[in-house]
C-alpha positions as CSV (number, residue, x, y, z in Angstrom):
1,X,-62.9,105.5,-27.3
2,X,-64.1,102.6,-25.3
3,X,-61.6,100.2,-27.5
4,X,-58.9,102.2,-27.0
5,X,-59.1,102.3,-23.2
6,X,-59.5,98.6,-23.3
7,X,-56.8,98.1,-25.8
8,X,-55.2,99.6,-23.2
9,X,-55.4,97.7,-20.3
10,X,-54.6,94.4,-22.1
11,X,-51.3,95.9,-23.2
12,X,-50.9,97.0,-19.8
13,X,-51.9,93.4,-18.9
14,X,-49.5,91.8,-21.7
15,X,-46.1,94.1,-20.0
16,X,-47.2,92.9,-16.7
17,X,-46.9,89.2,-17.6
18,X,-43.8,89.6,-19.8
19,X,-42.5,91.0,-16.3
20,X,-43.8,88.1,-14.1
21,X,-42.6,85.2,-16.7
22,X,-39.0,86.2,-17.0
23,X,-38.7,86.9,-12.9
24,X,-40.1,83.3,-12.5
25,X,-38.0,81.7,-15.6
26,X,-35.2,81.6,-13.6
27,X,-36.6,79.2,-10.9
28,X,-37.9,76.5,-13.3
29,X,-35.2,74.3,-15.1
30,X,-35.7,71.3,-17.4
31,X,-34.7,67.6,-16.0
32,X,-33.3,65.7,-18.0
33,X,-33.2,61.9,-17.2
34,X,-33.0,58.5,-19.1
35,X,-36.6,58.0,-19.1
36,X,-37.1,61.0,-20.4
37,X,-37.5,65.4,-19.7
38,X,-39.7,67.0,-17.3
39,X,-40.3,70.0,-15.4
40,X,-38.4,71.1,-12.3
41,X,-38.3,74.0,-9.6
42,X,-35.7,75.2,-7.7
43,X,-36.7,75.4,-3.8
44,X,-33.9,76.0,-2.0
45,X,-30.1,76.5,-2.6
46,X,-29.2,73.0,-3.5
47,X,-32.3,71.0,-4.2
48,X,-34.6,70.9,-6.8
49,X,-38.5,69.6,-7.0
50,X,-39.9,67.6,-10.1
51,X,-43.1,65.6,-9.6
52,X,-43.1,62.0,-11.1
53,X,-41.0,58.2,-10.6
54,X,-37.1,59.1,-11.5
55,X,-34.7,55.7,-10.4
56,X,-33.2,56.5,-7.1
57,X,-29.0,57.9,-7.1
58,X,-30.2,58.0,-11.1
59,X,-27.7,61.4,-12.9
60,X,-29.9,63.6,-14.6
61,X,-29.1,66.9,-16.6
62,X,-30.7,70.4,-15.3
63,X,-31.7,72.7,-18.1
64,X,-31.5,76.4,-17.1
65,X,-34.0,79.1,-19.8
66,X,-30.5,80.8,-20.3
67,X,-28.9,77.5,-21.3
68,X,-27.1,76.9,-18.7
69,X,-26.8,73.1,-17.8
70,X,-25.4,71.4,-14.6
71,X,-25.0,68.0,-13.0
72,X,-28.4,66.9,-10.3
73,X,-28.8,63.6,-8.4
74,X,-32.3,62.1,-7.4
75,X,-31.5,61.6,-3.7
76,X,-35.2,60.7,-2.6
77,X,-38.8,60.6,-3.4
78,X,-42.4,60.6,-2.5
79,X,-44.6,57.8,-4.2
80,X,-47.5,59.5,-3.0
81,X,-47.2,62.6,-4.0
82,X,-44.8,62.3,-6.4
83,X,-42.6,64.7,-5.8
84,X,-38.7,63.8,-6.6
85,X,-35.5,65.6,-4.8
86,X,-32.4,66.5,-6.8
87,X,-29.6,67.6,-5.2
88,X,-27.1,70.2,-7.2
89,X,-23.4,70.5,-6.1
90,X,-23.8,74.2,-7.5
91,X,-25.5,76.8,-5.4
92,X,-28.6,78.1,-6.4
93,X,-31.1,80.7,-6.6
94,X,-34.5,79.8,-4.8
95,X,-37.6,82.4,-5.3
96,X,-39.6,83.9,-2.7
97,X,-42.5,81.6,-0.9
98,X,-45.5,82.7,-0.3
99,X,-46.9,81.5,2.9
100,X,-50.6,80.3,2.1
101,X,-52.6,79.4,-0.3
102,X,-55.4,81.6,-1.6
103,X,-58.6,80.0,-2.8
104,X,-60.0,82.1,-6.3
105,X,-56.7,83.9,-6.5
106,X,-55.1,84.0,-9.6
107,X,-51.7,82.3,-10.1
108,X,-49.3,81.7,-13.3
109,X,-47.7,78.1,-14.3
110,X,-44.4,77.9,-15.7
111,X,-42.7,75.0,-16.8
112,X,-41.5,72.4,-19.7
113,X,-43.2,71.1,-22.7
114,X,-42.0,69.1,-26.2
115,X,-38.8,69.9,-24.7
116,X,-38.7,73.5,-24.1
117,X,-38.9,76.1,-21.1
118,X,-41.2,79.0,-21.4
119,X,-44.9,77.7,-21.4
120,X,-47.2,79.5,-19.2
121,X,-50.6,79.2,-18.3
122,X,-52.7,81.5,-15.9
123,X,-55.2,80.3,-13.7
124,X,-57.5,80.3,-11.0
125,X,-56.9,78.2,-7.8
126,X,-59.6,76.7,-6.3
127,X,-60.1,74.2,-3.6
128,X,-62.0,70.6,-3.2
129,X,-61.5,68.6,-0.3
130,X,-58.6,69.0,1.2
131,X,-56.9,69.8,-2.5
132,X,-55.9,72.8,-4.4
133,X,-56.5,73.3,-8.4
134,X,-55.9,75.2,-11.0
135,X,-57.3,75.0,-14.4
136,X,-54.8,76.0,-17.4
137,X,-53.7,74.4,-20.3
138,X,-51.1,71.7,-19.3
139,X,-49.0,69.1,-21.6
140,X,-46.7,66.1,-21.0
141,X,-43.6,67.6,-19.5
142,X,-45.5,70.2,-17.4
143,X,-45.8,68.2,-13.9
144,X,-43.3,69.3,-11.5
145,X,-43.6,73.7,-13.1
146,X,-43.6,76.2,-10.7
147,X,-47.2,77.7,-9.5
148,X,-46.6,81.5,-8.5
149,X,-48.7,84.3,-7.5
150,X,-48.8,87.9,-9.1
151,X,-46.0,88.9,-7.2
152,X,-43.4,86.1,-8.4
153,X,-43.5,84.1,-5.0
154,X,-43.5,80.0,-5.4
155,X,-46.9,79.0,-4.2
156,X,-45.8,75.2,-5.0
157,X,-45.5,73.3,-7.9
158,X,-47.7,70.9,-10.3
159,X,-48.8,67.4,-8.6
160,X,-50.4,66.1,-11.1
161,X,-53.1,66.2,-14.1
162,X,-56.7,65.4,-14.6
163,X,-56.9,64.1,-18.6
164,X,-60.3,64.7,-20.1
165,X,-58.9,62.0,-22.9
166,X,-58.8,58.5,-22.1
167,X,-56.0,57.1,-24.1
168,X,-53.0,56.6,-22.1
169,X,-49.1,55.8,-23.0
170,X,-48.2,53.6,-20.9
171,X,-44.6,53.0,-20.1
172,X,-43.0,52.1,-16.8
173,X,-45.7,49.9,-14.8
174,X,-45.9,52.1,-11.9
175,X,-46.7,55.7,-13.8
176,X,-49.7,56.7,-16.0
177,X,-48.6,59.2,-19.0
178,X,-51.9,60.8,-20.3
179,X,-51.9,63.1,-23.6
180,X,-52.8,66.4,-22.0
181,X,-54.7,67.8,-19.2
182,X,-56.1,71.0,-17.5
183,X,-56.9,70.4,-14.3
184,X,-54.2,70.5,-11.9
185,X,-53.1,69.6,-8.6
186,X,-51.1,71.8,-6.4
187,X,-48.7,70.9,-4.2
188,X,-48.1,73.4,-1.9
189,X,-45.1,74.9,-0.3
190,X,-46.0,74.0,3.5
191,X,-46.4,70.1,2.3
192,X,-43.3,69.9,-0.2
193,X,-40.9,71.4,3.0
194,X,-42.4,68.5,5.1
195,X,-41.8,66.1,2.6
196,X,-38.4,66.9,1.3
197,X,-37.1,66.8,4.9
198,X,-38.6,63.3,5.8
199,X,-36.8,62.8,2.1
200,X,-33.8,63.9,3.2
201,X,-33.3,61.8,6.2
202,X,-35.1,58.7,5.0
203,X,-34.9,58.9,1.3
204,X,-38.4,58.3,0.8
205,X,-41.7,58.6,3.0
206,X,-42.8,55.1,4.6
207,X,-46.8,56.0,4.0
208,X,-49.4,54.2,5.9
209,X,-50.9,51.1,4.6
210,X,-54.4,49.4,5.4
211,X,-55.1,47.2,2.6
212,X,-58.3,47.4,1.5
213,X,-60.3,48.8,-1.8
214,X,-63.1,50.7,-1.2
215,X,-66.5,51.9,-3.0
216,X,-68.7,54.6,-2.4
217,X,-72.3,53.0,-2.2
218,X,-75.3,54.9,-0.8
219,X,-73.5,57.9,0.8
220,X,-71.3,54.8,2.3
221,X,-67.2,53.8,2.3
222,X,-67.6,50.4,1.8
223,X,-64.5,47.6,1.8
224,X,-64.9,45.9,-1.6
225,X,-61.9,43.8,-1.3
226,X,-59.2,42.9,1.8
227,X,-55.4,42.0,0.6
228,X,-53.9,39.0,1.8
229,X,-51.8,39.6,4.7
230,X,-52.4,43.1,5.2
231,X,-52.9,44.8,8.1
232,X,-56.7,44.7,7.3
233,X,-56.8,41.6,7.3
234,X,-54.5,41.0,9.9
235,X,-56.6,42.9,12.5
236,X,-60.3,41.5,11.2
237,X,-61.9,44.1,8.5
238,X,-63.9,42.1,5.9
239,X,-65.8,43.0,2.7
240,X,-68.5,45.0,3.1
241,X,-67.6,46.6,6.0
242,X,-69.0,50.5,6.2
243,X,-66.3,52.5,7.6
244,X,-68.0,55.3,9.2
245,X,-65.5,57.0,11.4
246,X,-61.2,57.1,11.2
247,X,-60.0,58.2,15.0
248,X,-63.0,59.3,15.8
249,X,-63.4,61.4,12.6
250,X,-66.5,60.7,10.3
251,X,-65.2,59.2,7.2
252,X,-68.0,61.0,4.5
253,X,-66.0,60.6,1.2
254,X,-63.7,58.1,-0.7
255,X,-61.0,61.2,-1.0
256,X,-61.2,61.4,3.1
257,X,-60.3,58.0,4.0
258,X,-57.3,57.9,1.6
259,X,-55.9,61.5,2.0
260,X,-55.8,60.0,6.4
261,X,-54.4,57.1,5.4
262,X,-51.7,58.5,3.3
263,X,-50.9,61.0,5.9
264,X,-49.5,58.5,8.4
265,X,-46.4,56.5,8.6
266,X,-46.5,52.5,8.9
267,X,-46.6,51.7,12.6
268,X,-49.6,54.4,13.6
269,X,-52.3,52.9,15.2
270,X,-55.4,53.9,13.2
271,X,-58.7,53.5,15.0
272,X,-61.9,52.8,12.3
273,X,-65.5,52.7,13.6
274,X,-67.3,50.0,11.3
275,X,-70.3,48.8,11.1
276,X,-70.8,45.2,10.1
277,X,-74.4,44.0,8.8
278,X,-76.8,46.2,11.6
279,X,-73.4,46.1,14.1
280,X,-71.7,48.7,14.8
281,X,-67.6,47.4,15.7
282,X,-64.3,49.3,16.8
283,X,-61.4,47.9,15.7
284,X,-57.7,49.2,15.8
285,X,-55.0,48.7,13.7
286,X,-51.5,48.8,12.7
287,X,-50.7,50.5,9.5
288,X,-48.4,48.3,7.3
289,X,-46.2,50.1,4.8
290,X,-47.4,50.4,1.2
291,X,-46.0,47.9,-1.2
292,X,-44.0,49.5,-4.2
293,X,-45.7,47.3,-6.3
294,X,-49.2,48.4,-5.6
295,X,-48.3,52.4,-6.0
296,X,-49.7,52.5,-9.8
297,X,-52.7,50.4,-9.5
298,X,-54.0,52.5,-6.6
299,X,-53.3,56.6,-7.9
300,X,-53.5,57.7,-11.1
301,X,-49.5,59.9,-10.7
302,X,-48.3,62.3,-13.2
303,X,-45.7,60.8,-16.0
304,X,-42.8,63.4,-17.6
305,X,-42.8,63.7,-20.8
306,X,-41.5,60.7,-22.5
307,X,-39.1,61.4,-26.2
């Protein structure tokens, strides 16, 4: 008796998510672009999200589940978060949003791998410093596939992919292609709209830039290395200077220092409270902007899956 009953709630289970993947199919499309496919999510009526490095004003082909294909543009991107805009001459169909993010909720992913629409993964999000997760199977292809709740609504779409494996593919210098993953980042809806309109009037998002590398040493940030002619040191930070406050906010993590950093545009005036052998020092400076070049060294950023 028992087994039947519970039989019976997984097919009820099973019905439901046969339900929820083919609503959701028709928001997540395949890009194709020279370098290679990946995943992509339809967010409004003429623009479509993938995460990872596409050439700027490069053609790509966009893959509907049904077959259909249409003509997209990369007009813009985000190094830092990697998220790419394609504009579509055709007019599209974007899902519902769902406002907020909810921490141990469950969500589904749908997106491309080897090629193919239709892979799915359930998770749970959870939340670590400033970051949303989800852990599901993921596979090269998969970065850029939409992340909805149980009711079909867009909660945002895959940032990028922890790899417990360490070989990596490596093919154009500034993106890191690993074998598979299951950790995931989430970028959500809230950040993606800020994003995609800075995009859209700038084409890409001039991000802070200090100029420093930094280590984590006895519950410390501490400058490891200045680059030449940065704004660090420009405005007098040296190596093994603690950082112990960002505009008056205490700096208590590696992941804290970068994620304020990479939240402000060149030209802010950042504020750091350092202390230099047993003295303690304020000094202010003017965020550079990040050097293309240095984008892969510094983040580890989600490939598409390269044929």
């Amino acid at each position: 008796m028992l087994f039947l009953i519970f039989s019976g709630v997984l097919q009820d289970l099973n019905n439901e998510i046969d339900k929820l993947t083919q609503k959701i199919s028709n928001y997540v499309v395949i890009v194709n672009a020279n370098a290679g496919k990946g995943t992509g999510t339809i967010i409004n009526e003429n623009n479509i999200i993938t995460s990872g490095i596409f050439s700027f004003g490069e053609e790509v082909e966009i893959i509907f589940k049904n077959g259909k294909k249409m003509k997209g543009k990369i007009t813009g991107y985000d190094e830092f978060s990697g998220i790419t805009l394609i504009e579509v001459k055709s007019k599209l169909v974007p899902p519902e949003k769902s406002s907020r993010i909810q921490e141990r909720s469950l969500c589904i992913v749908y997106g491309n791998s080897l090629g193919r629409l239709g892979t799915i993964g359930i998770g749970v999000i959870e939340s670590s410093k400033n970051t949303y997760n989800v852990i599901v199977p993921l596979n090269l292809g998969n970065n850029g596939s939409g992340v909805f709740d149980i009711d079909g609504k867009l909660i945002g779409i895959i940032g990028g992919i922890f790899s417990s494996l360490k070989d990596e593919k490596k093919g154009n210098e500034n993106i890191r292609f690993f074998a598979q993953g299951n950790i995931a980042f989430i970028i959500p809806n809230n950040l993606i709209e800020r994003i995609i309109e800075k995009i859209k009037t700038y084409g890409t998002i001039k991000r802070g830039y200090l100029g420093i590398s930094v280590d984590y040493i006895d519950k410390n940030v501490v400058i490891k290395e200045v680059a030449k002619n940065s704004p660090a040191e420009n405005f007098g930070l040296k190596v093994g200077d603690k950082i112990i406050s960002i505009n008056g906010r205490k700096v208590t993590s590696l992941d804290f220092l970068i994620d304020e950093i990479s939240t402000m545009e060149s030209g802010t005036i950042v504020k750091l409270s350092i202390i230099r052998g047993f003295t303690k020092r304020e000094i202010s400076v003017i965020l550079g902007e990040k050097p293309t070049s240095n984008f892969g060294d510094d983040y580890i950023i989600k490939g598409y899956e390269n044929q």
